[in-house]
Each structure stands twice: as structure tokens, then as C-alpha cells.
C-alpha positions as CSV (number, residue, x, y, z in Angstrom):
1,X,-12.4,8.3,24.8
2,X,-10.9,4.7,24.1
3,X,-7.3,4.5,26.0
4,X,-5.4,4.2,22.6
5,X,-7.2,7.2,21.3
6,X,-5.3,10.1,23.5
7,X,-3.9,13.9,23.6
8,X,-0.8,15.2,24.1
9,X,0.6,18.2,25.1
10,X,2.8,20.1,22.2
11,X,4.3,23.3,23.5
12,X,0.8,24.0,25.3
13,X,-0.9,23.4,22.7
14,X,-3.2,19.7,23.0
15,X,-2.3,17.3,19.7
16,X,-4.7,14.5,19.5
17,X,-2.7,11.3,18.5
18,X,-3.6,7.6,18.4
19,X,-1.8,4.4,18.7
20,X,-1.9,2.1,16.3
21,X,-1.2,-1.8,17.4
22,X,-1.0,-3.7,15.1
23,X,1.3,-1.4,13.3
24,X,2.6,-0.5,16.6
25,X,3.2,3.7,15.3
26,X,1.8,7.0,16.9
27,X,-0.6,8.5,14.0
28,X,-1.0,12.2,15.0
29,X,-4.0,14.7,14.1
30,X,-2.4,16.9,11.1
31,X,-4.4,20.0,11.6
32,X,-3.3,20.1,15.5
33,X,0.1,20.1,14.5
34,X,-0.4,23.1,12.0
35,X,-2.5,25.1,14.4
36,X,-0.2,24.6,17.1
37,X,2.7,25.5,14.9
38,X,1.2,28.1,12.8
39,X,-1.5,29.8,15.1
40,X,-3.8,30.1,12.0
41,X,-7.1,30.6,12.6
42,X,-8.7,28.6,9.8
43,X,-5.9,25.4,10.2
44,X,-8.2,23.6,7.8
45,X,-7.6,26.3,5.4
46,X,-3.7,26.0,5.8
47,X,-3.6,22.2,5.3
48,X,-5.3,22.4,2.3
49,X,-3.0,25.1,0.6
50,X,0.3,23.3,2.3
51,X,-1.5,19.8,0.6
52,X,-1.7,20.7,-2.4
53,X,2.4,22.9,-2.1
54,X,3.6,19.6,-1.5
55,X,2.0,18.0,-4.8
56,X,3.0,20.8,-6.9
57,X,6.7,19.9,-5.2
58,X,6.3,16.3,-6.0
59,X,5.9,15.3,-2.3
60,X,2.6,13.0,-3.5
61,X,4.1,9.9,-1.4
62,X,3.5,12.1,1.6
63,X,0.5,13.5,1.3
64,X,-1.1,10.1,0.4
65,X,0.2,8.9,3.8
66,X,-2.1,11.0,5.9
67,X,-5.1,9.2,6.1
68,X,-8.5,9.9,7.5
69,X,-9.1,8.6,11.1
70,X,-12.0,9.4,13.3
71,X,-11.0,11.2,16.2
72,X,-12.8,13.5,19.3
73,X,-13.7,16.5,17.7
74,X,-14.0,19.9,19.6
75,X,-17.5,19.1,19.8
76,X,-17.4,16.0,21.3
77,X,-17.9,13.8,18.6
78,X,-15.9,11.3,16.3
79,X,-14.8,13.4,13.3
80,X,-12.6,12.1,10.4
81,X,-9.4,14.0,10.3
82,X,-5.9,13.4,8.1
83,X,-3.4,11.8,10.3
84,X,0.4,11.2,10.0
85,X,3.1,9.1,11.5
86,X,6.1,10.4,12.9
87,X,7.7,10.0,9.8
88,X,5.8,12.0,8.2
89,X,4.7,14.2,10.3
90,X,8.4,15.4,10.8
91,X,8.5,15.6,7.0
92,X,5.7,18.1,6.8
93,X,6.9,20.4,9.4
94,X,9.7,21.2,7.2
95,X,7.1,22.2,5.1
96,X,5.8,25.0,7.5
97,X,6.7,28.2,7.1
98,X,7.0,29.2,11.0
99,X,9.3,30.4,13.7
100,X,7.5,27.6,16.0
101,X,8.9,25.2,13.4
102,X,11.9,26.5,13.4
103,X,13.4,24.1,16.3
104,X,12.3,21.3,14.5
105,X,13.8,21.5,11.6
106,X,17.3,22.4,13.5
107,X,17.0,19.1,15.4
108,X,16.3,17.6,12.0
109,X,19.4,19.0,10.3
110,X,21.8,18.3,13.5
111,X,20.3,14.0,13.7
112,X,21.0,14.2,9.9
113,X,24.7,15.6,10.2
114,X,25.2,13.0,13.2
115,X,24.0,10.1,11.0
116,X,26.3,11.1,8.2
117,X,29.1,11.2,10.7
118,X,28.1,7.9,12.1
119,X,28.3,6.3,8.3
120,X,31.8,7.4,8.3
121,X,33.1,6.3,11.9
122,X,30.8,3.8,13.2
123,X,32.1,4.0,17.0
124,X,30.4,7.8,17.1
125,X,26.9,5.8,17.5
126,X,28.4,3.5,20.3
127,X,29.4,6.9,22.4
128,X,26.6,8.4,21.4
129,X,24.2,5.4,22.3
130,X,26.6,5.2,25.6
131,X,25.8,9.1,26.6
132,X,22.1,8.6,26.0
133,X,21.3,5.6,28.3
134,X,23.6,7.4,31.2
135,X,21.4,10.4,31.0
136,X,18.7,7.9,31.1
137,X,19.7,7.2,34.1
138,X,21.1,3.6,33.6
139,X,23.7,2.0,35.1
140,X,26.9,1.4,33.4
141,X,27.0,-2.1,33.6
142,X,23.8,-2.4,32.0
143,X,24.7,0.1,29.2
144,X,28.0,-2.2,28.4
145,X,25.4,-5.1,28.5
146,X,23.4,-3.5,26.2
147,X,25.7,-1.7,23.6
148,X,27.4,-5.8,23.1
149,X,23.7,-6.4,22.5
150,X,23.6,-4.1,19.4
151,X,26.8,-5.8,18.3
152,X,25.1,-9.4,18.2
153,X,22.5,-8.2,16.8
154,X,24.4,-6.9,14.2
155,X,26.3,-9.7,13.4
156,X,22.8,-11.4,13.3
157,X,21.1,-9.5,11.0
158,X,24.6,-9.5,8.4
159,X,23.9,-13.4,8.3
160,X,20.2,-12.7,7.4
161,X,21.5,-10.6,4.7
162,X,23.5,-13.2,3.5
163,X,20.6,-15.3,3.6
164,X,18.8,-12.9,1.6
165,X,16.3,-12.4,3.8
166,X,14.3,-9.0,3.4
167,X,14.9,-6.8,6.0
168,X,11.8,-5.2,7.5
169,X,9.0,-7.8,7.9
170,X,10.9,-11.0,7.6
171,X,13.4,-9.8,9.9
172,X,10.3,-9.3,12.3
173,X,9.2,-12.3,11.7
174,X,12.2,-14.3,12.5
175,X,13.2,-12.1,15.4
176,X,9.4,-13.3,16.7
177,X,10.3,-16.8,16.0
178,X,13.9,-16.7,18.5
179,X,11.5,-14.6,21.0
180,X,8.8,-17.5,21.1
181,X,11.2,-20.1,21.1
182,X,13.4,-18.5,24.3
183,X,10.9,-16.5,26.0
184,X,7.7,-18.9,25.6
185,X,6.6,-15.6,24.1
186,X,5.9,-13.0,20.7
187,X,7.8,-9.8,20.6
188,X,4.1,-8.0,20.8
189,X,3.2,-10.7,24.1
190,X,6.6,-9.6,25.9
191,X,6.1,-6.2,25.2
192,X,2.3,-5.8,26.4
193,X,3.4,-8.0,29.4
194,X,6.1,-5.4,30.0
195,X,3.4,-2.5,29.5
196,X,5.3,-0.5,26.6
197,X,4.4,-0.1,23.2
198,X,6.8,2.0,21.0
199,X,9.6,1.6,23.3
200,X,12.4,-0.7,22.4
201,X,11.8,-4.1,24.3
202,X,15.5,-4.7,24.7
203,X,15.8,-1.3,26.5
204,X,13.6,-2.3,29.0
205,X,15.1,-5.8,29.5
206,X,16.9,-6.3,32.9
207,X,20.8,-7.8,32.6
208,X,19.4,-11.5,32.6
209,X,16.7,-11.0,29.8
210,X,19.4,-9.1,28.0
211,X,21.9,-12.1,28.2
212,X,19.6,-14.8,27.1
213,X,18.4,-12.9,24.6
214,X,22.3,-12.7,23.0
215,X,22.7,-15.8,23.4
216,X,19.2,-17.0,21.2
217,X,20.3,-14.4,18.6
218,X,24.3,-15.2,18.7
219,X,23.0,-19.1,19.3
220,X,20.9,-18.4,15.6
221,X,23.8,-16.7,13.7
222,X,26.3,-19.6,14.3
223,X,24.0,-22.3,13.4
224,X,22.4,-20.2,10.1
225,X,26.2,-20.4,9.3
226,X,26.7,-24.0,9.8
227,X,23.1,-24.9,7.9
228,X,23.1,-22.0,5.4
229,X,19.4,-21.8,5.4
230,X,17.7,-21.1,2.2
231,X,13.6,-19.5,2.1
232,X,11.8,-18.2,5.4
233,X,11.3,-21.3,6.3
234,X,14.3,-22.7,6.8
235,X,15.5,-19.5,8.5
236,X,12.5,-19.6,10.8
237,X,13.8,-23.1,11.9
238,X,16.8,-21.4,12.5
239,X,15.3,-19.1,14.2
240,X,13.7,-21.6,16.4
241,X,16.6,-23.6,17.1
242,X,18.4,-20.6,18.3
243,X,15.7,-19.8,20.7
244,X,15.6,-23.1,21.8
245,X,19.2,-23.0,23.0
246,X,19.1,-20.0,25.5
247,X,15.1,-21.5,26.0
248,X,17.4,-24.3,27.7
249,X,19.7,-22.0,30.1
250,X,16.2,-20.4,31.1
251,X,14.8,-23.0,32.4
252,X,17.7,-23.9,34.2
253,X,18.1,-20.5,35.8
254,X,14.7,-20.7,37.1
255,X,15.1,-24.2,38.5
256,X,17.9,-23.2,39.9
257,X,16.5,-20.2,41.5
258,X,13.0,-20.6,42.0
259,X,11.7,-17.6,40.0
260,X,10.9,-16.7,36.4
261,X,13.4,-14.7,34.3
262,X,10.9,-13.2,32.1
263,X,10.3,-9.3,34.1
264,X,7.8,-7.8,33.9
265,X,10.1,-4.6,34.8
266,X,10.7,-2.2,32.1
267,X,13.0,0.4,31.9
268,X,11.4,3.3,34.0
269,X,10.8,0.8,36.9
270,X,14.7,-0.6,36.2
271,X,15.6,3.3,36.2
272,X,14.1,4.4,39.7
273,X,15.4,1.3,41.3
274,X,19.0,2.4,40.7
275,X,18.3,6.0,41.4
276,X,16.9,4.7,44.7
277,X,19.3,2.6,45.5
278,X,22.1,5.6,44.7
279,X,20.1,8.3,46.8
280,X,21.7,8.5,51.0
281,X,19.8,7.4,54.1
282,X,18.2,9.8,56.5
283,X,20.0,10.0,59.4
284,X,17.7,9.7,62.4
């Protein structure tokens, strides 16, 4: 079995999934998921019938989105079977009929009410952000490093906006172009050096990477304000330029000290380090 081509555990029950690079998502095996959720004994059956629910509903759009995808069959062999993303794959599990399903679709309805609130009173996503990365086991300093992180990436993307660039790909793309320009490498490069695929890179960034990074992405928003860029292009200069700037302060950290800024440490590694650090001596 090729090592993006895997199978998780789901309450007991094994879900074959695959990772997808290039798009960097999780597809997982549909028919899994029902068995696992339903216990039906023909889960072919019960796809078929919940496929064609979801037309008669005028849920097309997700139904089209699980595609075919060879994977390990229970014979041994590469079958094509529908997959979904996590997207949908949450979508059609409210779908499902089932007590098993039932916890899913209560965690649905309680990230739904939080991201109402969070429309309403901004700060709620701060504490909320805050209480997630302590249980992560973080440190606080980092967390505060990281939290004014969102914020300049925020005020980043609003001048993007204002640029009328498209968010989704051409926000990639630019946030690639300050990445190249500081780090001397792609968003997909730093990650793979890291050794994390859907994880957010900035979570695993250690306090230096995190600074640097701010200051490539606040360096970009005050001179896209100054220049005004019009197209991609001229926003990917931008981009550039910004990256430059903090490209600048890296190098001259790692004159200064000898060793390279860019980590390979990610956040699991950064995690046990501080729990390490926190646990007492033997005595003796």
C-alpha cells in the first residue's frame, strides 16, 4: 500500500482515506463511513439509496463530489470506490439516519452556533483560539505570538480585498510568493520540510519563524498601501518585496548566530519540548 494511501481507525471500525497533495485534502472511502456508521450489511446497497435521497433533495453538488478512486479492497486489490472530502463527507453524515451519527451532527450544530456567535463578537474566536492551543499544550507566550499572527494576517488579507484580489487561489498564490521570498521556500517546500501536510504551517512555526513571517506579511500590507497594486502581478511583486524585507532580518539573524531560522520542528516536537521541560527531576 503506497504511504499516502492509508486506514484509519473510526470508532473501531477501519476507514480507508487517502491524501491528496496537490490538493493537499483527506478523500475518505464513502462506503466505510456508512458501514461504520450504519452497520448495514450490504453498505453498497445503502449508498446507492442515500445517493439518489440526496438528488431527489437537491443535494446534486454533493453527490457529484464523491468521486471514484482506486483503493485496497478487502480482497487485496485496487478497487474503484466513491470518495469524499471532509467537507463533504460531514455533509453526508447528516444524511444518515443513525444513532452512531448522532454525535456528529451535534458537534456540527454546536461549531455552527459558535461560528454565528463569533460573527457577532469577534473576540469569542480569539478566547476560543486561546483555550485550544493551551490544551494543546503550548506555551502562552507562543499562543500570544501566534493569536497577533491572525491579526496581521487579517489586516493582510483586508488589503488584498481592497486590491480585488480573489480570495482562495490568488491568495495562495501570493502568500507563496512572501513565503519564497523570506523563507528561500514554497508554502508546500516548508511544509514537507516540516513533515505535515494538512496542519496549519504557522502552528507549527517556532517564535522566530512566527516573527519573521509577521513581519513579510505586515512588511507586504504597508507597501501594497503605499503602491496600490493593480492585477496579480503587481501584487505578486508586492508580495515579493515584502518577503524580501523580513528575507533581510533572516539572514542577519543567522549571521549573527550561526544557525538557520528555518525549523524543521513542528508543533508536536515544539509541544513535548515544553512539556519536558515543565515535568520535575528525579531525585537521586
Amino acid at each position: 500500500m503506497k504511504k499516502n494511501n492509508k486506514i484509519a481507525l473510526f470508532e473501531g471500525k477501519q476507514i480507508r482515506r487517502y491524501w491528496d497533495a496537490k490538493k493537499e485534502s483527506w478523500y475518505f472511502a464513502v462506503m466505510d463511513v456508512v458501514a461504520a456508521l450504519t452497520n448495514s450489511k450490504n453498505p453498497q446497497v445503502y449508498w446507492r439509496v442515500l445517493k439518489k435521497r440526496l438528488i431527489e433533495e437537491g443535494s446534486n453538488e454533493t453527490v457529484t463530489k464523491c468521486n471514484a478512486l482506486k483503493m485496497v479492497a478487502n480482497d487485496g486489490k485496487m478497487r474503484l470506490t466513491d470518495v469524499a472530502d471532509t467537507e463533504t463527507m460531514l455533509r453526508l453524515i447528516q444524511s444518515i439516519p443513525s444513532p452512531n451519527a448522532e454525535p456528529f451532527k451535534l458537534w456540527l450544530a454546536k461549531v455552527g452556533y459558535e461560528r454565528i456567535e463569533e460573527t457577532e463578537d469577534p473576540e469569542l474566536a480569539f478566547n476560543r483560539a486561546m483555550k485550544t492551543y493551551l490544551q494543546k499544550g503550548y506555551s502562552k507566550e507562543w499562543i500570544n505570538q501566534r493569536l497577533k499572527s491572525i491579526e496581521v494576517r487579517k489586516e493582510l488579507t483586508d488589503e488584498w480585498q481592497e486590491r480585488e484580489m480573489k480570495e482562495g487561489l490568488e491568495y495562495a498564490i501570493l502568500t507563496d510568493e512572501i513565503t519564497k521570498a523570506w523563507a528561500d521556500r514554497s508554502v508546500r517546500e516548508y511544509k514537507k520540510f516540516k513533515g505535515i501536510k494538512k496542519e496549519n504551517l504557522r502552528d507549527n512555526m517556532t517564535n522566530l519563524e512566527l516573527v519573521l513571517n509577521m513581519l513579510a506579511e505586515a512588511s507586504t500590507t504597508e507597501i501594497s498601501k503605499k503602491k496600490k497594486p493593480k492585477g496579480l502581478e503587481k501584487n505578486k511583486q508586492v508580495a515579493r518585496s515584502g518577503g524580501i524585507a523580513a528575507r533581510k532580518a533572516r539572514l542577519e539573524i543567522e549571521k549573527q548566530t550561526g544557525e538557520s531560522v528555518i525549523s524543521a520542528k513542528k508543533a508536536n516536537v515544539l509541544r513535548k519540548t515544553k512539556r519536558r521541560l515543565l515535568l520535575p527531576r528525579k531525585s537521586g
